[in-house]
N, C-alpha and C positions, 0 to 999 in steps of 0.2 A: 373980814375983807378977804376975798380970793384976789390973787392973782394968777392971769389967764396962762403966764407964760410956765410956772411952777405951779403943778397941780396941788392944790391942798396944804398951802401957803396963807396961813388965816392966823390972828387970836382972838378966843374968845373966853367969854367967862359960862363955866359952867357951874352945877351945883358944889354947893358945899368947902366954896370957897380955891376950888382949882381953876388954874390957867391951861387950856389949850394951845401952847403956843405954835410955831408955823414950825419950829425943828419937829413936832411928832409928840412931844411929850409933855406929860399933864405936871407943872408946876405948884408947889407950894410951899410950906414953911418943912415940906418931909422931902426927902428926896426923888426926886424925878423919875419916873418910870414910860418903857415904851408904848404907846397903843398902837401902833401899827402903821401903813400906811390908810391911809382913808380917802377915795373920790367922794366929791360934792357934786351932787346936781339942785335941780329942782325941779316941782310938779309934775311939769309937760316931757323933760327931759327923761325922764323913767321909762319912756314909750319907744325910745329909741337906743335900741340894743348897741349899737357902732359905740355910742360912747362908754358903756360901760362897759366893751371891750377893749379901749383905748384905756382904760383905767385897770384894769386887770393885768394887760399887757408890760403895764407901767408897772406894776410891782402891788395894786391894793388888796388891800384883806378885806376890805368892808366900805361898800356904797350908803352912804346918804341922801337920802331924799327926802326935804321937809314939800308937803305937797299938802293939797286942799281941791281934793276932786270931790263932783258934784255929786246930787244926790241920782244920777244916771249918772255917766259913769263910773263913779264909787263902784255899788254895786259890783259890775259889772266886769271891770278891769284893773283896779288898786289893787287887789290882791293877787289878783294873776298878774298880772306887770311884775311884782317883788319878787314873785316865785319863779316865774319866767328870766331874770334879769340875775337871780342870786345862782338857778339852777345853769344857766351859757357861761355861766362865767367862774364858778364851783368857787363864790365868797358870800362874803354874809351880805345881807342889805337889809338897812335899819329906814323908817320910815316915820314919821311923825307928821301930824296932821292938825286941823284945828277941830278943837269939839263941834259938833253940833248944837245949833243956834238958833230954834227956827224964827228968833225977832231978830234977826238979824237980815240984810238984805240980800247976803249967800251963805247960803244954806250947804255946811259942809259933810262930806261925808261920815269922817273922823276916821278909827280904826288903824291906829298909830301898829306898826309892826316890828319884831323880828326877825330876818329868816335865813334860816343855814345854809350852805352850799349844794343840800341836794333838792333842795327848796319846801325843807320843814320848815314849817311856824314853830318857832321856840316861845315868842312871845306875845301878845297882841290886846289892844285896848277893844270897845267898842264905840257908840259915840259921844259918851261922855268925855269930861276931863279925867285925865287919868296919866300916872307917870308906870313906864315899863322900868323894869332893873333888872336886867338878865345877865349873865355869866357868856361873854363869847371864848371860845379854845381856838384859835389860830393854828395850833397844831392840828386840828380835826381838817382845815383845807388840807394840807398834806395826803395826811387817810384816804381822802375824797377824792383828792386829783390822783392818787395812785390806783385806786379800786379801778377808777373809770377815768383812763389819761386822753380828754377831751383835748388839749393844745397838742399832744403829738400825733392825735387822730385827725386834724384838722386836714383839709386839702386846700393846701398853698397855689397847688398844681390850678386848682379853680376860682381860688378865691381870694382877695384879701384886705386884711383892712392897713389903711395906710395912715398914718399917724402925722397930721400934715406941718404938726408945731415941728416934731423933733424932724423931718424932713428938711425944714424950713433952715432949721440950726445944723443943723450938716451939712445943705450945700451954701451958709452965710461961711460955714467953718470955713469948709473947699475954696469958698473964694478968696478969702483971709491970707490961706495959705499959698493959693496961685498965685494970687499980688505982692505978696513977701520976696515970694521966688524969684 
């Protein structure tokens, strides 16, 4: 379950018997350790760069996208979208997909991903069932945003993106605080 207002505020059950819970960290009978921050989207939401700028802005190391594009454009745009999306924003972005099916009534592309921050494929399915288990380093976005420091190259002067939840909570604050006054 997300909630809209905390990003990536969810629990779920993953393999092998851990808890993802909504503080960040994977649960179990061992002790708890960090994964990071993480944005969620989905499918159609990959296509649109503003929010996994909003999600990087926020502090993420790593976009999710479970997605199920066609067999036009699979092809075409799933892998560039991931690489596109990991490479603007210099974090990882993980993708998972459904197998291909063709007795089924949609027909998916599949080709479940990995991809690093300069938007290497680390890992990647094809259209089979298939599970990835790859090694992400968190420290390697570091490396990445100092080789090539894209958020301090950016031009504010022209452009920007504006973050309308945490907007919203700073002038509910302002008001809070003028009505107190």
């Amino acid at each position: 379950m997300l909630n809209s207002n905390n990003f990536g505020e969810f629990s779920t059950e993953l393999l092998l018997g851990y808890t993802l819970a909504s503080t960040g960290y994977l649960r179990s009978s061992k002790k708890p350790f960090d994964v990071g921050r993480i944005g969620i989207g989905i499918c159609y939401d990959i296509r649109f760069q503003e929010l996994a700028m909003m999600y990087a802005a926020r502090g993420a190391h790593l976009l999710c996208y479970p997605g199920a594009f066609n067999m036009t454009t699979g092809p075409l745009h799933w892998e560039l979208l991931q690489r596109a999306r990991a490479t603007d924003n210099q974090l990882y972005v993980a993708t998972c997909s459904s197998a291909r099916d063709y007795g089924y009534c949609y027909v998916a592309w599949g080709h479940s991903s990995l991809v690093g921050p300069f938007g290497e494929i680390i890992a990647t399915t094809e259209h089979e069932e298939a599970i990835i288990i790859a090694e992400i380093d968190y420290s390697f976005l570091e490396q990445r945003r100092s080789n090539l420091p894209l958020n301090k190259q950016r031009r504010g002067d022209l452009y920007q993106l504006v973050d309308i939840q945490r907007l919203n909570k700073q002038m509910n604050a302002a008001e809070v605080v003028h009505v107190e006054m």
